[in-house]
SERO-4910 file (N, C-alpha, C, O; in steps of 0.05 Angstrom, whole numbers):
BEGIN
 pado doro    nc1    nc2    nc3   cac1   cac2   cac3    cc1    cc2    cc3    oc1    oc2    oc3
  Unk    A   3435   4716   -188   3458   4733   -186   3467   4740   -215   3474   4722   -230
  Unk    A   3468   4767   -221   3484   4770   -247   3509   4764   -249   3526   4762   -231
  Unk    A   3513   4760   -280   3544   4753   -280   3560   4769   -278   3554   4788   -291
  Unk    A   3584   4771   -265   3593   4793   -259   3617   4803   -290   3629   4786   -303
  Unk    A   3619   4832   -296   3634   4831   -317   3663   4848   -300   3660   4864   -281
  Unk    A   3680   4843   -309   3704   4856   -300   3706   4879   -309   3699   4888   -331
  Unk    A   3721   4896   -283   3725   4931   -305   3738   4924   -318   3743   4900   -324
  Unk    A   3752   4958   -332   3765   4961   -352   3791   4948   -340   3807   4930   -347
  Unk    A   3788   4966   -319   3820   4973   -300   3808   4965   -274   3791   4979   -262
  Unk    A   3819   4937   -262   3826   4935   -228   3826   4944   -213   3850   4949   -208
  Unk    A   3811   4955   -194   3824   4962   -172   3818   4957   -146   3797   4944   -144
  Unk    A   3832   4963   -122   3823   4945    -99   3806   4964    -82   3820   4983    -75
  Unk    A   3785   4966    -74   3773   4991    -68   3754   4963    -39   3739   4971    -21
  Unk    A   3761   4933    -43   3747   4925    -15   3760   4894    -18   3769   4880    -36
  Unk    A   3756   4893     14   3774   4865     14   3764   4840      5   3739   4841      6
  Unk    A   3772   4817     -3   3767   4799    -15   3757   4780     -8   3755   4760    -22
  Unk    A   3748   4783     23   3735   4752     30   3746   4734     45   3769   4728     42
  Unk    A   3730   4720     66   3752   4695     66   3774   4700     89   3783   4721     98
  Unk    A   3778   4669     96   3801   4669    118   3820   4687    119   3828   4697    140
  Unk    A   3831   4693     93   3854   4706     97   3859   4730     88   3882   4739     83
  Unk    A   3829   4745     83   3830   4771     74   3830   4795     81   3821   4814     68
  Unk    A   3842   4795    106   3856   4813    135   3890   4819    123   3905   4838    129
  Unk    A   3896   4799    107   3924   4801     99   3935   4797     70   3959   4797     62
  Unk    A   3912   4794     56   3914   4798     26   3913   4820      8   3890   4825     -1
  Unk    A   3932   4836      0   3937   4866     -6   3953   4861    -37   3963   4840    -44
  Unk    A   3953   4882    -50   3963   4878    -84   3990   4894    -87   3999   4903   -108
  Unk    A   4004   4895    -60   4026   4912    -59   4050   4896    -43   4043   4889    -20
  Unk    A   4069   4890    -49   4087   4880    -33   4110   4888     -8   4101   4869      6
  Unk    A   4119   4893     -1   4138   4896     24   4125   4899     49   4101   4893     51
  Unk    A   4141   4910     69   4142   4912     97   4112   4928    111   4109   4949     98
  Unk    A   4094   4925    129   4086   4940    127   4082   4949    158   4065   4966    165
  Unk    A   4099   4936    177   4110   4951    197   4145   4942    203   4160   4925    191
  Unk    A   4152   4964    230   4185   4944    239   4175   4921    252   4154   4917    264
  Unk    A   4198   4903    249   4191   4882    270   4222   4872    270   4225   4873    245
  Unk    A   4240   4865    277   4262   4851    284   4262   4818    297   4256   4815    320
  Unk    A   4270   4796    281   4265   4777    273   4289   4766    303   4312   4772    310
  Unk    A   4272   4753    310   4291   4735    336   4306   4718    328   4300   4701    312
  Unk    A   4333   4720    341   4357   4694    331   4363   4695    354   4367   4712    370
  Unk    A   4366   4648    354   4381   4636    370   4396   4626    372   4416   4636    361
  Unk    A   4401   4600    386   4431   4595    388   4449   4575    368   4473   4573    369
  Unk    A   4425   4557    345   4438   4540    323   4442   4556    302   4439   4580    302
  Unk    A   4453   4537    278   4463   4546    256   4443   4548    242   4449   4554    219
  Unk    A   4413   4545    247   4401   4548    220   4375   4555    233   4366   4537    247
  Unk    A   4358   4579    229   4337   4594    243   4318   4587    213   4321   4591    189
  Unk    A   4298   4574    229   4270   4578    216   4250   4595    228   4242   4594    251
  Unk    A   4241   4615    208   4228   4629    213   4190   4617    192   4188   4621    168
  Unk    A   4176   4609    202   4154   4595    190   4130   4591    210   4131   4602    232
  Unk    A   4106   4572    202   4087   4561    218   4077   4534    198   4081   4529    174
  Unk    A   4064   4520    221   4064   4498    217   4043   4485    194   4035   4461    193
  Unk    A   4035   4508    172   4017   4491    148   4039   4478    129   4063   4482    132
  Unk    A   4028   4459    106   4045   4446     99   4073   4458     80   4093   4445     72
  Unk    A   4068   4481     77   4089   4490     70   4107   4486     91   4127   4472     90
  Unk    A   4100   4497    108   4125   4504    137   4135   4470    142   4158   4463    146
  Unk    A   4108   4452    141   4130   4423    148   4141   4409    136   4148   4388    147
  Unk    A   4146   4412    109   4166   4405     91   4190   4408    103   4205   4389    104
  Unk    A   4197   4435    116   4229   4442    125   4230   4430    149   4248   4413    152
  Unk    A   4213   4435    171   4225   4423    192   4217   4395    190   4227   4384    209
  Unk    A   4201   4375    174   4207   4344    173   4229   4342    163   4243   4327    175
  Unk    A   4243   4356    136   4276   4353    135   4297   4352    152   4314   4335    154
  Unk    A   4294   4381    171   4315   4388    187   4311   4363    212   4331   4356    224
  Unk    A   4288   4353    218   4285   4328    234   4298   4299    225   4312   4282    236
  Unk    A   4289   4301    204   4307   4273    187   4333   4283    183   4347   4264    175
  Unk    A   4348   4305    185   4377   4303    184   4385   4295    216   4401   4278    221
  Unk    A   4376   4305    229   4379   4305    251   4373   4280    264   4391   4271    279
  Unk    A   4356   4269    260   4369   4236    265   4385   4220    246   4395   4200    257
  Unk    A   4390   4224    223   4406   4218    209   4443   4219    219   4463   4208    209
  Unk    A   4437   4243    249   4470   4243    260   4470   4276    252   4480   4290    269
  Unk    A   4462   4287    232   4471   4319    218   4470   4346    247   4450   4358    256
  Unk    A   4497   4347    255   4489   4365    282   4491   4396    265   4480   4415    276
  Unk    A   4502   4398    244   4501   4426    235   4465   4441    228   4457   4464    226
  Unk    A   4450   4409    228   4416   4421    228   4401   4426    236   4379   4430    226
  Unk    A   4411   4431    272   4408   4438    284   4395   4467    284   4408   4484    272
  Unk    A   4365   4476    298   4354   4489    281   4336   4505    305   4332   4497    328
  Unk    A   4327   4531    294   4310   4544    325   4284   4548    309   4289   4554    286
  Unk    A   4269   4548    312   4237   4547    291   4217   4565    308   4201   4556    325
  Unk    A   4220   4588    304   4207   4615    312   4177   4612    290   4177   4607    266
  Unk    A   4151   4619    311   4133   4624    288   4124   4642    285   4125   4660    302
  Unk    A   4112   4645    260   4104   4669    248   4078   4664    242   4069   4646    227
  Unk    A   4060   4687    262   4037   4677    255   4022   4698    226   4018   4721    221
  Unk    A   4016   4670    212   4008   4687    178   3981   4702    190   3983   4726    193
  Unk    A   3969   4697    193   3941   4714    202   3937   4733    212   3918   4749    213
  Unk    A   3961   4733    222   3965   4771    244   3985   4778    218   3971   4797    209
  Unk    A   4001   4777    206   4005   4797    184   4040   4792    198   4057   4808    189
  Unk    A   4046   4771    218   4076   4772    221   4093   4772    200   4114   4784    203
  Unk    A   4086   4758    172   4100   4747    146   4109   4777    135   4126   4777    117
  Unk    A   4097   4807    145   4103   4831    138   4122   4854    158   4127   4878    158
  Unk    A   4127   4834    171   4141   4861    186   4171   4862    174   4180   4843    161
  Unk    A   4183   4882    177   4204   4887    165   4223   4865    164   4233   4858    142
  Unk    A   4234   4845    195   4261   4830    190   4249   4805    173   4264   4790    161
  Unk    A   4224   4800    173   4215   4777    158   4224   4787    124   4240   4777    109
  Unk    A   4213   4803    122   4212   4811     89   4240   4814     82   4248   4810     58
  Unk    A   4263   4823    106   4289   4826     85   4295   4800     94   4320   4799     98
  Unk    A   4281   4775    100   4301   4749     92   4283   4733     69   4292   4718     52
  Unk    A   4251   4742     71   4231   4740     48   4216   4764     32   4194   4775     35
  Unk    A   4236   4766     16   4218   4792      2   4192   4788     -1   4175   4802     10
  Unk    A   4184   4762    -22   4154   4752    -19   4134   4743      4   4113   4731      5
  Unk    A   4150   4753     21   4125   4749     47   4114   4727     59   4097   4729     77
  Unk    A   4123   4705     50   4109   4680     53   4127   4655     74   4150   4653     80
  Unk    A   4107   4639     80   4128   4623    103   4133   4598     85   4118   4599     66
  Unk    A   4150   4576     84   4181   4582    112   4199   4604     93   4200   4609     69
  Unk    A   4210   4613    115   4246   4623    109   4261   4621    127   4255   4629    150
  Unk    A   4294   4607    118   4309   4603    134   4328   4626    128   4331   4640    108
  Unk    A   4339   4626    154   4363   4647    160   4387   4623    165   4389   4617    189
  Unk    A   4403   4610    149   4441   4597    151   4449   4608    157   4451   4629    145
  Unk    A   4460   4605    183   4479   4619    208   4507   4602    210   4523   4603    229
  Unk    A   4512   4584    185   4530   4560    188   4562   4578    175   4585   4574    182
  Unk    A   4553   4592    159   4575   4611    148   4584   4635    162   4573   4643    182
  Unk    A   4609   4650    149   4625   4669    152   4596   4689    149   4599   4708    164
  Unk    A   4578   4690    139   4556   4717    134   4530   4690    132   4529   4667    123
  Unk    A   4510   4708    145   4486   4691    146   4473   4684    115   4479   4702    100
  Unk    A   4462   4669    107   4451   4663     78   4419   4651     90   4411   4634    105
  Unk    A   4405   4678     69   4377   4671     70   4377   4652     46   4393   4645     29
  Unk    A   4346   4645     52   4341   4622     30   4302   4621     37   4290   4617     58
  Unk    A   4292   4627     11   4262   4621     16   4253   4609     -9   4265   4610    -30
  Unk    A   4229   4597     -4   4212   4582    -22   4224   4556      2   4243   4554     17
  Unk    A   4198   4538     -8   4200   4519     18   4216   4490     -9   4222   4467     -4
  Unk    A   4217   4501    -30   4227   4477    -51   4259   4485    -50   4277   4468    -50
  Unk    A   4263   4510    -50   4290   4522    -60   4307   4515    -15   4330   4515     -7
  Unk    A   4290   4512     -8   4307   4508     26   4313   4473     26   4333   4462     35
  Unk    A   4295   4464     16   4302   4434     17   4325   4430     -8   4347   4425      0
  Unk    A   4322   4433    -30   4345   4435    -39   4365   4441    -29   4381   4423    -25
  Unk    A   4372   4471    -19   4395   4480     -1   4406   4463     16   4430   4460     20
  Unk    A   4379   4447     29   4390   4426     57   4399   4405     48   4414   4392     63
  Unk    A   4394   4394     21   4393   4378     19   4427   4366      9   4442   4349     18
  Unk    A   4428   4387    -17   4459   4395    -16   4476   4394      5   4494   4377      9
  Unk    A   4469   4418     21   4491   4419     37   4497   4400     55   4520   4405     64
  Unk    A   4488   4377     66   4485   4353     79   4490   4327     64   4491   4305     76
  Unk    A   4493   4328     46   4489   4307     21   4464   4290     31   4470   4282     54
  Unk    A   4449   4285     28   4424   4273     49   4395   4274     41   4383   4293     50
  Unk    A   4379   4255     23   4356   4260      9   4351   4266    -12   4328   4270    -21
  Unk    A   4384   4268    -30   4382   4273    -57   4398   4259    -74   4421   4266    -75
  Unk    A   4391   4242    -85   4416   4221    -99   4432   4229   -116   4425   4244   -134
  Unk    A   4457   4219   -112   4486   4235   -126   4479   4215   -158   4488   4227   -178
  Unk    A   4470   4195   -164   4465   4181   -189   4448   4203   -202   4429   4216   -193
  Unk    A   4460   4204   -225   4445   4235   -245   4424   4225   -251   4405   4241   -249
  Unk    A   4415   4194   -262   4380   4197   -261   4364   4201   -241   4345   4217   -242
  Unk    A   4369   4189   -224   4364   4188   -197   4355   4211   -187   4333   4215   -176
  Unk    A   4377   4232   -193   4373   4260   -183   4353   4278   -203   4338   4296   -196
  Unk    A   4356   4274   -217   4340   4286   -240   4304   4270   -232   4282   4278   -239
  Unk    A   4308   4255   -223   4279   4241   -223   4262   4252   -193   4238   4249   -187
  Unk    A   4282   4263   -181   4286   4263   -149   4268   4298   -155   4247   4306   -145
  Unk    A   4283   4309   -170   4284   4336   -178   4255   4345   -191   4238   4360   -181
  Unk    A   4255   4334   -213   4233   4337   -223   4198   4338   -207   4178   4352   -209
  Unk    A   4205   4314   -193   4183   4310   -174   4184   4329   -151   4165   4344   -146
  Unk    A   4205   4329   -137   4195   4356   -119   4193   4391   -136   4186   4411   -124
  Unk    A   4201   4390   -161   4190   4417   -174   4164   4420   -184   4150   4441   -184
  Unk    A   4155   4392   -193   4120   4385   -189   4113   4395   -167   4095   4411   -170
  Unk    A   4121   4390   -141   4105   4391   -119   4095   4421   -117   4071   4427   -114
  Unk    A   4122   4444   -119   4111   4467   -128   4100   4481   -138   4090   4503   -131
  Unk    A   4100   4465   -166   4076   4475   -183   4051   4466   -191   4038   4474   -210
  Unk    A   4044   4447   -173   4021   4427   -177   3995   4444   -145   3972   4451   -145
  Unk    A   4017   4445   -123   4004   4447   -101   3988   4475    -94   3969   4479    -78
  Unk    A   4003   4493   -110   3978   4521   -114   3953   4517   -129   3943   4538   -134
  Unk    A   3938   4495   -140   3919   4489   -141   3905   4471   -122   3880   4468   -120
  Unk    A   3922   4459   -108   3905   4438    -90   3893   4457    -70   3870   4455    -62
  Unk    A   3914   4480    -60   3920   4491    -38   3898   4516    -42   3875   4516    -33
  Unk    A   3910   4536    -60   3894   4567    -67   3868   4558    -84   3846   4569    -87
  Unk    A   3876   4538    -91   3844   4523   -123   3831   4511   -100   3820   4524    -83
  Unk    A   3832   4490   -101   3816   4467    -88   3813   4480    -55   3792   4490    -45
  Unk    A   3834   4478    -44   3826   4485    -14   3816   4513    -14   3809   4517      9
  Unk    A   3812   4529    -26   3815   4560    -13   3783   4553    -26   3768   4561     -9
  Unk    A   3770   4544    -46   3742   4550    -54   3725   4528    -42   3701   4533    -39
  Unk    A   3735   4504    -34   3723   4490    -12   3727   4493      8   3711   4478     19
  Unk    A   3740   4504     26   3740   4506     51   3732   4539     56   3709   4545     65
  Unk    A   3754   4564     49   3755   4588     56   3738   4597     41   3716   4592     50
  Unk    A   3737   4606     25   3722   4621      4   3692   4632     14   3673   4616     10
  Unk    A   3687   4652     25   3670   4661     35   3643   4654     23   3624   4650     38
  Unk    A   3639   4652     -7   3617   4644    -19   3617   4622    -37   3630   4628    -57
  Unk    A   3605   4591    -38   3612   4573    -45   3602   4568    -83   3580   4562    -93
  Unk    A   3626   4574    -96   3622   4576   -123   3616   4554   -136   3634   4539   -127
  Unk    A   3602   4538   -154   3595   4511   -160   3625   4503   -183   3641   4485   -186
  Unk    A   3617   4531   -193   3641   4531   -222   3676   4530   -206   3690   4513   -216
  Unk    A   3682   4540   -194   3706   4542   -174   3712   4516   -172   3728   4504   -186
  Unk    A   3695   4504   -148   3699   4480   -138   3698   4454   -152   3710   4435   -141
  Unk    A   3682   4449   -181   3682   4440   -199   3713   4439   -214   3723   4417   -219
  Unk    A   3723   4457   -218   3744   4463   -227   3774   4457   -214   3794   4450   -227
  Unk    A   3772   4459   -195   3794   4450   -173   3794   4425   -165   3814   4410   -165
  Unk    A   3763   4416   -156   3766   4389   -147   3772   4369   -175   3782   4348   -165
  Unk    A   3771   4367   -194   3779   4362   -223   3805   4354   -232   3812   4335   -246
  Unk    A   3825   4384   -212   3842   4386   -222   3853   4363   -193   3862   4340   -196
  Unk    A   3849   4375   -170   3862   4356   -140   3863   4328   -154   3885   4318   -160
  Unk    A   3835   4315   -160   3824   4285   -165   3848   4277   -188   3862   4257   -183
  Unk    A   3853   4292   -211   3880   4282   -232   3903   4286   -212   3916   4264   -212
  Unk    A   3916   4304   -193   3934   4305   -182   3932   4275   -165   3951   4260   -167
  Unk    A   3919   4271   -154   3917   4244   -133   3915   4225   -148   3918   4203   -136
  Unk    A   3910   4223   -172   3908   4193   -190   3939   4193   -202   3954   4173   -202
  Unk    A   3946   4216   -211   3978   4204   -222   3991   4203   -200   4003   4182   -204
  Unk    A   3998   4210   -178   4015   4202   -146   4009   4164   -143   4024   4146   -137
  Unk    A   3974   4167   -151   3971   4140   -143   3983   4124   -160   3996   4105   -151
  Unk    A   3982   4130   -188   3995   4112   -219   4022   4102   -213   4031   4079   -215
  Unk    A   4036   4131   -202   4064   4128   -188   4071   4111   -177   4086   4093   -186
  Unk    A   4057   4113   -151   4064   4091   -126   4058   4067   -136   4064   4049   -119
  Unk    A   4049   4058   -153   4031   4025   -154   4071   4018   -175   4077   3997   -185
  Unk    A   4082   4036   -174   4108   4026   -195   4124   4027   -176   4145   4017   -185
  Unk    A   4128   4035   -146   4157   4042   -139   4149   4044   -111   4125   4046   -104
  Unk    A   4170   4045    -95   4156   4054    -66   4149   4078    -47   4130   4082    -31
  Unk    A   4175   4094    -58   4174   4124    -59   4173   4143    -85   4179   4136   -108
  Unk    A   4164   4170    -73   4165   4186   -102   4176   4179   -123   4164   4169   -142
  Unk    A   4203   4184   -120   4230   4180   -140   4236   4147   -146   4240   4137   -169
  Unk    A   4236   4143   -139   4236   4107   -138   4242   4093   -123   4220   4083   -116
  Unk    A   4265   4081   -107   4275   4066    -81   4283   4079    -56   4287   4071    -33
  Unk    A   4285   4096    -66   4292   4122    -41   4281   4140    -27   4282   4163    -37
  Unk    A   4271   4139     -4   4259   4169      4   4278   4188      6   4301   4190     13
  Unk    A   4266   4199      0   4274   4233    -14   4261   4253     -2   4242   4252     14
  Unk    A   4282   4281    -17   4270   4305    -18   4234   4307    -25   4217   4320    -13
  Unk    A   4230   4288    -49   4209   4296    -66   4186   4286    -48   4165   4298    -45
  Unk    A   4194   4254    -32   4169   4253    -17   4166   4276     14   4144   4284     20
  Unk    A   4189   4285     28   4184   4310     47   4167   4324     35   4145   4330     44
  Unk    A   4178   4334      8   4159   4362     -5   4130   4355    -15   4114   4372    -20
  Unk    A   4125   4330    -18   4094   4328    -29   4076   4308     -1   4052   4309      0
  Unk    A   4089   4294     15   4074   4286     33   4054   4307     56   4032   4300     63
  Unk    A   4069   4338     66   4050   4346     84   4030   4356     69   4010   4361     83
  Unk    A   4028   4362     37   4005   4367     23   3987   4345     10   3963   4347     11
  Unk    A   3998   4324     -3   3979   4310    -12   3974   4269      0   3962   4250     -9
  Unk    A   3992   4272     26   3995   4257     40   3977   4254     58   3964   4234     66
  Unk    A   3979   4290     69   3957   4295     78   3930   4301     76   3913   4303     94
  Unk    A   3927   4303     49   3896   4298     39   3896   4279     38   3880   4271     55
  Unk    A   3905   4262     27   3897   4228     26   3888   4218     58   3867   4206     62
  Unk    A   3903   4223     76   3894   4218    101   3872   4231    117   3864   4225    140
  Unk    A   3865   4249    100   3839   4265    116   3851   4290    134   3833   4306    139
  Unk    A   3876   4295    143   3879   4310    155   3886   4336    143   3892   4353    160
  Unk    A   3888   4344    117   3885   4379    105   3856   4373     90   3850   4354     75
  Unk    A   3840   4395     99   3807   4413     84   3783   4383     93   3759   4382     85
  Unk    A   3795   4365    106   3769   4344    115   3761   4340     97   3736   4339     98
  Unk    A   3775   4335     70   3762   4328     43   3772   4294     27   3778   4284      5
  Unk    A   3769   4288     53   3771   4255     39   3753   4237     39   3758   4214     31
  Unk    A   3732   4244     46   3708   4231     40   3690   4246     10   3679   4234     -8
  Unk    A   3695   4270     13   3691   4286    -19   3711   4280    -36   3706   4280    -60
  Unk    A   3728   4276    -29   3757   4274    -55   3746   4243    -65   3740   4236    -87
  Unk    A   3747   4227    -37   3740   4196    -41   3775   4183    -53   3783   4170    -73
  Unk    A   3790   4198    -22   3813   4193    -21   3823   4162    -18   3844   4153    -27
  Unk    A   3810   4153     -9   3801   4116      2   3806   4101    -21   3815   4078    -19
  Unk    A   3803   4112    -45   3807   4094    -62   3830   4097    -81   3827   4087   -104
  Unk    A   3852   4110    -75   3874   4113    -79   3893   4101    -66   3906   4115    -51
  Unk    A   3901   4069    -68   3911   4050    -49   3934   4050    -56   3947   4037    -40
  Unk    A   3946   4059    -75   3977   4069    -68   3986   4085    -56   4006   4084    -42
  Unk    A   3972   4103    -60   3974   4136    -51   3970   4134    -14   3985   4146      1
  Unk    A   3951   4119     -5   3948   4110     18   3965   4108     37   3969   4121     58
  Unk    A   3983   4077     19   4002   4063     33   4028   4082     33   4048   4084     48
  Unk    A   4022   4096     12   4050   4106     15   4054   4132     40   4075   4137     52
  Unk    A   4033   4143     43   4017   4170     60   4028   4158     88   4047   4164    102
  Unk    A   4009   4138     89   4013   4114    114   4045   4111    123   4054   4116    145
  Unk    A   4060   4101     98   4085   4086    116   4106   4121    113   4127   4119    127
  Unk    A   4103   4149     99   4118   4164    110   4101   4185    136   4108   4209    138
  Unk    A   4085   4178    148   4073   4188    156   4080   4181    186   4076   4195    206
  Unk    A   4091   4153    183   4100   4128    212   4121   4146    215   4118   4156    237
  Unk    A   4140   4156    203   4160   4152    203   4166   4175    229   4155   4197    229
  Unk    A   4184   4167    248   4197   4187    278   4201   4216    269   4188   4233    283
  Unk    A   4218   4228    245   4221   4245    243   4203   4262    232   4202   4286    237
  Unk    A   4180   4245    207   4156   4263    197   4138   4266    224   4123   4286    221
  Unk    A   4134   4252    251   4115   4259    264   4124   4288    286   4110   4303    300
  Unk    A   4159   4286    280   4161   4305    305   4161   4333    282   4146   4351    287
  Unk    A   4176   4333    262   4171   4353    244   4147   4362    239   4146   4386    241
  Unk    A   4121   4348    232   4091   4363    224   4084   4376    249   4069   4394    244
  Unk    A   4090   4374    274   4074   4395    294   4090   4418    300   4082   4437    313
  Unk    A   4117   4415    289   4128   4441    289   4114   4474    277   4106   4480    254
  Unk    A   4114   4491    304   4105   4517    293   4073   4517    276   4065   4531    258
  Unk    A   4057   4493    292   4035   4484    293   4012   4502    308   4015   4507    332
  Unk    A   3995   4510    297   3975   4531    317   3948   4521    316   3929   4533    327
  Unk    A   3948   4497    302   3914   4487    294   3918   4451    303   3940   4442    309
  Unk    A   3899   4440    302   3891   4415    315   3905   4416    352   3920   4433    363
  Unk    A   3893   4393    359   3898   4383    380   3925   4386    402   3945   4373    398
  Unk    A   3922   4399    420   3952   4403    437   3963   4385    428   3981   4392    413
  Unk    A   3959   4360    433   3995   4349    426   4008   4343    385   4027   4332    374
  Unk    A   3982   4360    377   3996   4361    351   4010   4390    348   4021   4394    326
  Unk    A   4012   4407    364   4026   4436    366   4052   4435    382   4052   4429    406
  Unk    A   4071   4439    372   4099   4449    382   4100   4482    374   4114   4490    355
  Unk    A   4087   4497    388   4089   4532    371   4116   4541    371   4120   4555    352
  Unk    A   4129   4539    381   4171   4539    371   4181   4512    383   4169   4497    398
  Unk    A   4208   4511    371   4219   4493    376   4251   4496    378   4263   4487    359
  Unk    A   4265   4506    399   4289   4504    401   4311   4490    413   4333   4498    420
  Unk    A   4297   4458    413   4320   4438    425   4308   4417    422   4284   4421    423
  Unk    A   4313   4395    417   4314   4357    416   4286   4357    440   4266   4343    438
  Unk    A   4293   4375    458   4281   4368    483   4250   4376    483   4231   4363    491
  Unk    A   4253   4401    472   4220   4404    471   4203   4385    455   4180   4392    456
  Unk    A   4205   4367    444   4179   4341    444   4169   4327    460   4152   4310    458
  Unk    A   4185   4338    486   4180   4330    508   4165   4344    528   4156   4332    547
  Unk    A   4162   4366    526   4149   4387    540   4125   4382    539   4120   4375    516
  Unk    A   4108   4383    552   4077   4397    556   4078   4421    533   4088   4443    535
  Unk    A   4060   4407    507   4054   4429    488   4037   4456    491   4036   4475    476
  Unk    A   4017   4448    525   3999   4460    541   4016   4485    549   4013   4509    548
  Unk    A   4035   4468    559   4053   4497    572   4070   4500    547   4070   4525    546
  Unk    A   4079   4496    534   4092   4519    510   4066   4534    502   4070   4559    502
  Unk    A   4042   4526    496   4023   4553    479   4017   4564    504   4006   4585    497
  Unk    A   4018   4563    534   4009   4575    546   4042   4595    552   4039   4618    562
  Unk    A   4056   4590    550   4078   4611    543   4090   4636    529   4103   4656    538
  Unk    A   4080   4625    500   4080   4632    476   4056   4663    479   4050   4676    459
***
């Protein structure tokens, strides 16, 4: 194969390949109507269940047994693959198109909020709950879940999109990502062998935001790459995967607005305490 040289000037003249290139376009906004369903709590998630999306609802679950009735929450999904993330009411609460976004129904005027780092923050605040009021504390708390954002578009678009999606398997790509994953999973591990959680004694914001991505590679359950990563030998990283992984509220939060694995790992909405109780059979056969 020749090497390919780039034009002068870009342009998009054919689609790109790949899982998700039914909905990958170089232009942004709306690109039909659609009017965004609201229910009966204070705080509407509009998302699906990859690990972006369960960052928010494992939070809104841990407030919620924590006692927090204002977090109370309706979790409508949006399916990314049909191009829902574009219809009009999605884009005017996410201009960038992307899942989660919450709609705060708790105020005098609704308050959007997107990026799945910038909503846990929000929650996190507004609840006092997952973020320590001690200024190192919080600063340490902070730092690590702003890592999580800027670390995980390589695990995710790098590493996962050229090992798993990527229509044609690049040696140089995957070389390059898995490189970069393998240093991301050794400093988490460096971490944990000092402390118990992210931040230090506390679970936190920072472990919600980095457990459904690299929690879940360590466990084998995002890109089936833990026998290639040779996740097994990251025994902090493990234990730590392991004991927030136990935990009541991370198990009911990750199947939220879930459309992949096993019926009872799918909740496809979620608008009451009660549906973990339902036949997940009959919610997707609903849905």
């Amino acid at each position: 194969m020749p090497d390919y040289v780039p034009p002068r000037v870009w342009q998009w003249t054919k689609p790109g390949g790949g899982a998700f290139a039914n909905i990958n376009r170089p232009v942004s906004g709306a690109t039909h109507e659609k009017t965004l369903p609201v229910g009966k709590h204070p705080m509407q998630l509009y998302s699906q269940g990859t690990p972006n999306g369960q960052k928010v609802t494992i939070l809104l679950e841990e407030l919620l047994e924590l006692g927090h009735a204002g977090a109370e929450y309706d979790a409508w999904l949006i399916r990314i693959q049909e191009g829902d993330q574009f219809g009009s009411g999605f884009v005017a609460v996410n201009p960038n198109s992307k899942i989660p976004a919450l709609l705060d129904r708790s105020g005098p005027e609704p308050l959007r909020v997107f990026e799945s780092g910038a909503i846990l923050l929000h929650l996190a605040e507004k609840f006092g709950a997952f973020l320590p009021r001690d200024a190192a504390k919080r600063a340490e708390t902070l730092c690590w879940l702003f890592w999580q954002m800027g670390s995980a578009p390589y695990l995710g678009g790098g590493f996962g999109h050229f090992y798993v999606y990527a229509p044609v398997k690049i040696e140089y790509a995957i070389d390059r990502f898995t490189m970069e994953a393998k240093r991301q999973l050794d400093l988490l591990d460096k971490l944990l062998a000092t402390r118990r959680y992210i931040a230090g004694d506390e679970y936190s914001v920072a472990d919600i935001a980095i457990w459904p991505w690299y929690g879940a590679v360590a466990l084998g359950d995002v890109y089936n790459a833990a026998e290639f990563l040779q996740t097994q030998d990251y025994e902090h990283l493990q234990r730590w995967a392991t004991e927030v992984g136990s935990r009541p509220a991370v198990k009911r939060g990750r199947i939220v607005n879930k459309t992949t694995g096993a019926p009872s790992e799918q909740l496809r909405e979620r608008h009451d305490a009660s549906d973990f109780d339902t036949s997940t059979e009959d919610k997707r056969a609903s849905k």
